[in-house]
Each structure stands twice: as structure tokens, then as C-alpha cells.
C-alpha positions in Angstrom: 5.2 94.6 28.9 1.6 95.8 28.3 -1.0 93.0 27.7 -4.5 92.4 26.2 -5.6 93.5 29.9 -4.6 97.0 29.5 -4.2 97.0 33.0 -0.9 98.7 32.7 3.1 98.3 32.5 5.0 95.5 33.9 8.5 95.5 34.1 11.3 93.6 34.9 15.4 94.4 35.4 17.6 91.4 34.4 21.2 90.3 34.5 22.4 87.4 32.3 25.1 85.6 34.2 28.7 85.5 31.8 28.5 82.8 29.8 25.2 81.2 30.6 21.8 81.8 29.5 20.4 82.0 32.6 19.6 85.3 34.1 18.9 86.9 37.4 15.7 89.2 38.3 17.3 92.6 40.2 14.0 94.7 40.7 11.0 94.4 39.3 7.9 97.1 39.3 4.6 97.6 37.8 2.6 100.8 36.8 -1.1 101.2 36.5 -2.8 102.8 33.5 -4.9 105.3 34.7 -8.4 105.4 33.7 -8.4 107.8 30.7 -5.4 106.3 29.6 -7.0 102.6 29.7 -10.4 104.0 27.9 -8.6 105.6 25.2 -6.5 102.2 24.5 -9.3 100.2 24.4 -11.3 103.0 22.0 -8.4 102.5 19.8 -8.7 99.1 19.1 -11.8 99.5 17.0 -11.7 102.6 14.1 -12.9 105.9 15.6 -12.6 109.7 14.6 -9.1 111.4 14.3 -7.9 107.9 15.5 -4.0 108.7 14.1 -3.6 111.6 16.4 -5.6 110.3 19.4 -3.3 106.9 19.3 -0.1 109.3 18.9 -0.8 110.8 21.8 -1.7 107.8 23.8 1.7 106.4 22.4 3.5 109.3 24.3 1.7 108.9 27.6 2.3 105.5 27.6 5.9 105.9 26.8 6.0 108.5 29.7 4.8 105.4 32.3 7.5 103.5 30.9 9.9 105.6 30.8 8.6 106.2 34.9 8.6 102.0 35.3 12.2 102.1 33.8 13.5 105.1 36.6 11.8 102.8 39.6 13.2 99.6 38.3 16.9 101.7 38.3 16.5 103.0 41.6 15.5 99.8 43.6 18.6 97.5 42.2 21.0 100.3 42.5 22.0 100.5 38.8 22.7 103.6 36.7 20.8 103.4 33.0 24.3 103.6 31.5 25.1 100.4 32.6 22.1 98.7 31.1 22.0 96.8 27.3 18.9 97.7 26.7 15.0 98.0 27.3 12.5 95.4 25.6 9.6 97.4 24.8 6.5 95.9 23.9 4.0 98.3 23.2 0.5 98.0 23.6 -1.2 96.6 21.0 -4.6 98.1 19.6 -4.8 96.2 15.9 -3.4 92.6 15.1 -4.8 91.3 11.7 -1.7 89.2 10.1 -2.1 87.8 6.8 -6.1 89.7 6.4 -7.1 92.2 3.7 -3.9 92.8 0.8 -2.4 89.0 1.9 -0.3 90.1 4.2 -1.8 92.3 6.8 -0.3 93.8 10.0 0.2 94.2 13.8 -0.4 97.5 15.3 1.2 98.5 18.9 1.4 101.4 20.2 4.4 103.1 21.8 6.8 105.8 20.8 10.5 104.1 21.3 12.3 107.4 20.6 10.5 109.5 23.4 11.2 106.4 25.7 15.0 106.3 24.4 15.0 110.5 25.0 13.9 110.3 28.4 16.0 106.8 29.7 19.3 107.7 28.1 18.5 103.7 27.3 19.0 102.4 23.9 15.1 100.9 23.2 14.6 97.9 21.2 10.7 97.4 20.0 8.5 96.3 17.0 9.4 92.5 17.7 6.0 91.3 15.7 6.1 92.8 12.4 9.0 91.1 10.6 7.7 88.1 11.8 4.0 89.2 10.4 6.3 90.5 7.0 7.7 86.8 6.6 3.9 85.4 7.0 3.7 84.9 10.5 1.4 85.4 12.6 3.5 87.3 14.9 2.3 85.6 18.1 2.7 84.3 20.3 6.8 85.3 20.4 7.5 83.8 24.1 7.3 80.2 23.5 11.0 80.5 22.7 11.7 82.2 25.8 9.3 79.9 28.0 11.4 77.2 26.5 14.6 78.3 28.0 12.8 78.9 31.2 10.5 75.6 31.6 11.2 73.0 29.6 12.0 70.0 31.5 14.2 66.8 30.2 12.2 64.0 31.9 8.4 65.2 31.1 6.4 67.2 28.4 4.7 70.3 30.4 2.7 73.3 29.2 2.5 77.1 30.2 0.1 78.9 29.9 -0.1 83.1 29.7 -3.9 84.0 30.9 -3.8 87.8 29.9 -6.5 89.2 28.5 -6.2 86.0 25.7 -4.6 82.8 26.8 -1.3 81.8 24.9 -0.1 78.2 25.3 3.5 77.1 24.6 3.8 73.3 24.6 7.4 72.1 25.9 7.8 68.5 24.8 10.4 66.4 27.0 11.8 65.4 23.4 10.6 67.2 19.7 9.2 70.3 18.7 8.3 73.4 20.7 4.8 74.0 20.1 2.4 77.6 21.1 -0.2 79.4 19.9 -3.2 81.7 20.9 -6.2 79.6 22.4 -8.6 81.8 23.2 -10.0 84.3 25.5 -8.4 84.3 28.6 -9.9 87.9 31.0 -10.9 89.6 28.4 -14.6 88.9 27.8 -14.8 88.2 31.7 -13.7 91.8 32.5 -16.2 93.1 30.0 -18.8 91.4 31.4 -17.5 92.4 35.2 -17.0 96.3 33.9 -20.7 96.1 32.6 -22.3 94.7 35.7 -20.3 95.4 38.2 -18.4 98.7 37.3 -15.1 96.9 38.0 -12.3 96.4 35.6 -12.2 92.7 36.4 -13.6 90.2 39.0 -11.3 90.5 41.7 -10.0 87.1 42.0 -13.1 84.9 40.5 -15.5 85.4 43.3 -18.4 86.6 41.3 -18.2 84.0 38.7 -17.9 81.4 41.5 -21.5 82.1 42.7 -22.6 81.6 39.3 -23.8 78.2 37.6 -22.2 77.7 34.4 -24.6 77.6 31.4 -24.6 74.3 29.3 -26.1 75.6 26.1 -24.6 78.7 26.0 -21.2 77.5 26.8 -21.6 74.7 24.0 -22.7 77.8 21.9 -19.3 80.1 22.4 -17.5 76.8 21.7 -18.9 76.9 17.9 -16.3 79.7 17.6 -14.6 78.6 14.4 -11.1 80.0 15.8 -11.3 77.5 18.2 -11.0 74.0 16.1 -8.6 75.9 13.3 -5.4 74.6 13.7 -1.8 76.2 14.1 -0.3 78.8 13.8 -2.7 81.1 14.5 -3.4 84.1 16.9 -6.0 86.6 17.8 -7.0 88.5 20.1 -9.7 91.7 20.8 -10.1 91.8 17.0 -12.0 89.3 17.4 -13.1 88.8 21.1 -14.7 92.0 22.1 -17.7 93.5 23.2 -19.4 92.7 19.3 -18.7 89.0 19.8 -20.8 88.7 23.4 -23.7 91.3 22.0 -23.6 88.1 19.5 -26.0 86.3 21.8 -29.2 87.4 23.7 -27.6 87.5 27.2 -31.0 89.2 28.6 -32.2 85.8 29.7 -29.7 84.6 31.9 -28.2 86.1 35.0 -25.3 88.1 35.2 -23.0 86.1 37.6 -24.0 82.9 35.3 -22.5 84.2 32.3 -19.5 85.3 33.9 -19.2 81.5 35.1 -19.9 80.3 31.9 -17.3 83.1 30.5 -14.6 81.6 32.7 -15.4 77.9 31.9 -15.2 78.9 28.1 -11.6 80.4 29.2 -10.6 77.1 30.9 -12.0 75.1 27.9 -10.5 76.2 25.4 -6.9 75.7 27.4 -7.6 72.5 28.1 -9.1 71.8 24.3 -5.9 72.8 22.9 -3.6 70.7 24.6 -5.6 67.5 24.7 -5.1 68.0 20.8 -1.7 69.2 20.6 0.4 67.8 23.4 -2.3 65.3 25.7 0.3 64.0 27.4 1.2 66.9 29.3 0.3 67.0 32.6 1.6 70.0 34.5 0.6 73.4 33.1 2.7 76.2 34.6 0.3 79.3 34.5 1.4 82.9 34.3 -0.4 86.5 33.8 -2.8 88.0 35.5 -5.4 85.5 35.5 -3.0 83.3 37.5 -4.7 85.2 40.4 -8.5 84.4 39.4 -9.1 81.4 41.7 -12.1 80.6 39.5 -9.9 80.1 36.7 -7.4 78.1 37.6 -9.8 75.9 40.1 -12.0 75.3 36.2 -8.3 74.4 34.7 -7.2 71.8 37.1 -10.8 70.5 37.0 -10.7 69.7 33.3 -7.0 68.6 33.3 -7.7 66.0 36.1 -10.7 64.8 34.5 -8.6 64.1 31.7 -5.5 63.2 33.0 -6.0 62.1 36.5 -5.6 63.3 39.8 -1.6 63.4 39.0 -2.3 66.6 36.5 -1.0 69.7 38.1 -1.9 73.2 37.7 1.1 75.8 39.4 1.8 79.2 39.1 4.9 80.3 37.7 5.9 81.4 41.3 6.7 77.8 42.0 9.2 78.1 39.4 10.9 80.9 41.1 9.4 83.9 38.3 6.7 85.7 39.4 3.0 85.1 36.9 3.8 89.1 36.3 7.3 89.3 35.6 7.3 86.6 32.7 6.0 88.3 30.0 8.2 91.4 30.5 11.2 89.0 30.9 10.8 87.2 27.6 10.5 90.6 25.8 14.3 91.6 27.7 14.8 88.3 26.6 13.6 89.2 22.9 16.0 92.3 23.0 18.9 90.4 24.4 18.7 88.0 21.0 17.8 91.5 18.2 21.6 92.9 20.2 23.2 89.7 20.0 21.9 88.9 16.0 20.0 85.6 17.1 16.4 84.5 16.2 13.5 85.7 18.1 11.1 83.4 16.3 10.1 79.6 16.6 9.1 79.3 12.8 6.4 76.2 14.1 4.9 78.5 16.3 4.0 81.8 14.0 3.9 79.7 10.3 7.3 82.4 9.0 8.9 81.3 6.2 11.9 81.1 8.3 14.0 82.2 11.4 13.8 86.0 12.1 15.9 88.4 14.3 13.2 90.6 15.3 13.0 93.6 16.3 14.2 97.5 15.6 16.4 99.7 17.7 16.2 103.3 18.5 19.5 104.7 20.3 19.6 106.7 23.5 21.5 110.2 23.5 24.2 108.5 24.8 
């Protein structure tokens, strides 16, 4: 899995135990995007000269790292790639504009599933979005499903949240519907702001937003952001929340460590917005992603949930859970393979707005 971040590849070995649906983790390993790599992704998430054979080549790179992720993953739980069903591969995406421009619109991400097939001897499943995006989805967020499986609990309605570089919500009801959608920015206008000023990809951890006072009018500003109050399904991502959308506002005036407090209060917001409409009475939010490790963050999210809910709200990372904040989103993509080999739905039709249950996905056999 490769996020909204672009920090790099995530990835995860599983083994489904015979006839359950539960699964074990057998290694797990993660590898960093180097820097030219990382620039280039995010250059191609807005148009740009000879942009088709610039992202062809970053496709390959990218499906180099994997294919490097996949060896290291092998090699640590002792398994030989012919004994493996498949790999998930998500791809990173670079464009995600469902139902814009001809009515129907698209989901873009980038990876080249036959190099990564060549070089694994693994059959590769990918594309998981589009067919959803071709039945008028939205095409995200696809995990709710998976965290579903994973988290839901019979005796209280709970929440989990992705912060990645935009914060998905799936809502897990003790009884009735699973619910998820996109909320809102999660890291990614915070490690815009933190690359500009500080010449970091993020803020390690929070710190610098922590010695920063959060700015009333220009938080109540950001939160005029019609994507926030439209309803599900929907999604987004740095389509929308980029670089463009904080030049929006005159930032000169205030100091740097105050907007990145005010950045990371919007992010909390807008969680904590979203379920006080859509499922209020859930109050413990599992949290997963990198942003699980901002302290800043997740300090803002228990803050609002406890002021809403009381001091018996709960905020936890995934870890508690026994899954690691990293290795859930590369899980529910094996996941999302295990049910395109198997013939199942990938889809929760509530979640994207598809006119109906989808296996998603497309396969690309190894050499095998």
C-alpha cells in the first residue's frame, strides 16, 4: 500500500487460517520513497509536460520497490513466492475525479502490475477502484468492508479512523449498516506547511504544531469548505487539498507554527464533525495510518470526542487491537485480493454510492 503521504510502500504477508476469515500477519516491512521518486509523485498529481511518460516511468520504479518490499517480506517469514495466492497491489494514486467532467470520470494510480508480476514470479491483483468508479462509485474509501471484519464489535458502535495523508472514517454500528467515507485532510496540508517551513516532509510527531496556538477565524474559515457538510458517499483527496487550496488564504499574517496548529485542529475537526453526524454514538475511535503517531493529532481527537461524549470516549491505536496503524491499510488491500480470487464483493455499495456489489479488481499472472 502506498497512501496520500507518499511516504512510501507498506506491506504486509498474510495467512488466512482454513476455514475462517481470520488471518495471521507472518512478516511485515516497509520501503521508503526516495526523494526524486516522492517529488516526481507528487508533480504528477497536478498536469505537467510529457506527464504520460514521466508517470510511466515512475510506475516502474515504484513497481521495482515493491517488487523489493515483496522479496523482504519472503525472506523474513521463510516462504517461497510460489507458495503465495497473490499480491494486493494498490498503486499510488496521482488523479481521483469520480463522476467529474463526461459524468463518469476516473481514478488514476500509478503502478505497472506486469513488471511487478515479472519480477515476483507472484500472480498481482490491482486496479481495485475503477469498476467501482465505472458502476458510479466513488471508489473510496474500499477498506470499510475490511475494517468491518477486523473491528466491529457486537456490544457497541465504534469508529476507525485512517489518518493518511486524508482521513477515511468507516463507521461499525453494533447493529445496522456499515457506514465510511473521506472526511477530510488528514497530514496532508500539515506536511505541506512543515516541508515549506521547516524543510521536513512532516512534523515529526506534532511537536511543532503543539507550540502553536490554534487560530479561531481562520480555522472557522477552512471549515467553510463545502466538501465538508456534503453528505455521503463521497471522497477526495490532493485534487482538492493541495498547495492551491492553502495559497487560498493570506497566511503572511500569522505565524508559521500557528497555522500548523490550526492545520491539525482542522484535521481533528473534521473527524469528529463527521461522526457526531453520522454515527454520535460512537465512542471509541480505533486510529490507524501514519498520523496515528502525531501526538498532536490524536491528543486534538480525544479532546473533541470527550467534549462531546464524555470522559468515557476513547481514542486507541490500532496496535491495541493487535494490527499495527501501518500494516492495516496494506492488509485490507491482501484482503481485497483474497475476495477478486475467491469471486466475492470488494465493495460496500453504502459506502461508494455503486449501483451495486462489485468484485473488484484485475489480475495479471506471474511467469509461473
Amino acid at each position: 500500500m502506498s497512501g496520500t503521504s507518499l511516504d512510501g510502500l507498506d506491506g504486509v504477508l498474510l495467512r488466512w487460517r482454513a476455514g475462517d476469515h481470520r488471518f495471521d500477519t507472518l512478516s511485515r516491512a516497509r520501503g521508503d520513497f526516495d526523494p526524486v521518486l516522492r517529488a516526481e509523485l507528487l508533480s504528477l498529481n497536478t498536469s505537467g509536460p510529457d506527464e504520460l511518460h514521466r508517470a510511466a516511468l515512475a510506475a516502474n520504479r515504484m513497481s521495482v520497490d515493491a517488487a523489493d518490499v515483496v522479496q523482504r517480506l519472503l525472506q523474513q517469514a521463510g516462504v517461497q513466492a510460489q507458495d503465495v495466492a497473490a499480491i494486493g497491489l494498490h498503486g499510488q494514486t496521482v488523479r481521483h475525479r469520480p463522476g467529474e467532467f463526461d459524468g463518469r470520470g476516473y481514478t488514476l494510480q500509478l503502478h505497472n502490475a506486469s513488471l511487478l508480476a515479472e519480477l515476483s514470479s507472484i500472480d498481482v491483483v490491482c486496479d481495485f477502484r475503477s469498476r467501482d468508479v465505472a458502476a458510479g462509485g466513488q471508489g473510496a474509501p474500499l477498506v470499510p468492508a475490511f475494517h468491518a471484519d477486523v473491528f466491529q464489535e457486537a456490544e457497541r458502535d465504534v469508529a476507525v479512523l485512517n489518518l493518511g495523508g486524508i482521513a477515511n472514517l468507516t463507521l461499525l454500528p453494533a447493529h445496522g449498516d456499515v457506514g465510511g467515507f473521506d472526511c477530510g485532510p488528514a497530514n496532508v496540508l500539515m506536511d505541506l506547511w512543515a516541508h515549506q517551513h521547516l524543510g521536513r516532509a512532516y512534523d515529526d510527531q506534532g511537536h511543532w504544531a503543539a507550540t502553536g496556538r490554534v487560530q479561531s477565524a481562520l480555522l472557522q474559515h477552512w471549515q467553510g469548505e463545502a466538501f465538508f457538510s456534503k453528505p455521503p458517499p463521497k471522497s477526495t483527496g490532493r485534487d482538492l487539498f493541495n498547495a492551491a487550496w492553502l495559497q487560498a488564504v493570506d497566511l503572511s499574517a500569522y505565524q508559521p507554527q500557528d497555522v500548523q496548529a490550526t492545520l491539525c485542529e482542522l484535521s481533528a475537526w473534521c473527524v469528529d464533525d463527521h461522526m457526531a453526524r453520522e454515527l454520535p454514538s460512537a465512542a471509541h475511535l480505533w486510529v490507524c495510518g501514519g498520523g496515528t503517531f502525531n501526538g498532536a493529532v490524536m491528543q486534538r481527537l480525544e479532546h473533541r470526542l470527550r467534549l462531546r461524549l464524555g470522559t468515557t470516549a476513547t481514542v486507541s491505536s490500532t496496535q491495541a487491537a493487535g494490527m499495527g496503524p501501518l500494516d492495516v491499510e496494506a492488509a485490507a488491500f491482501a484482503w481485497l485480493a483474497r475476495r477478486f480470487l475467491q469471486g466475492q464483493v470488494g465493495n460496500v455499495v453504502r459506502v461508494t454510492g455503486a449501483r451495486g456489489p462489485r468484485v473488484l479488481g484485475a489480475l495479471y499472472p506471474s511467469r509461473r
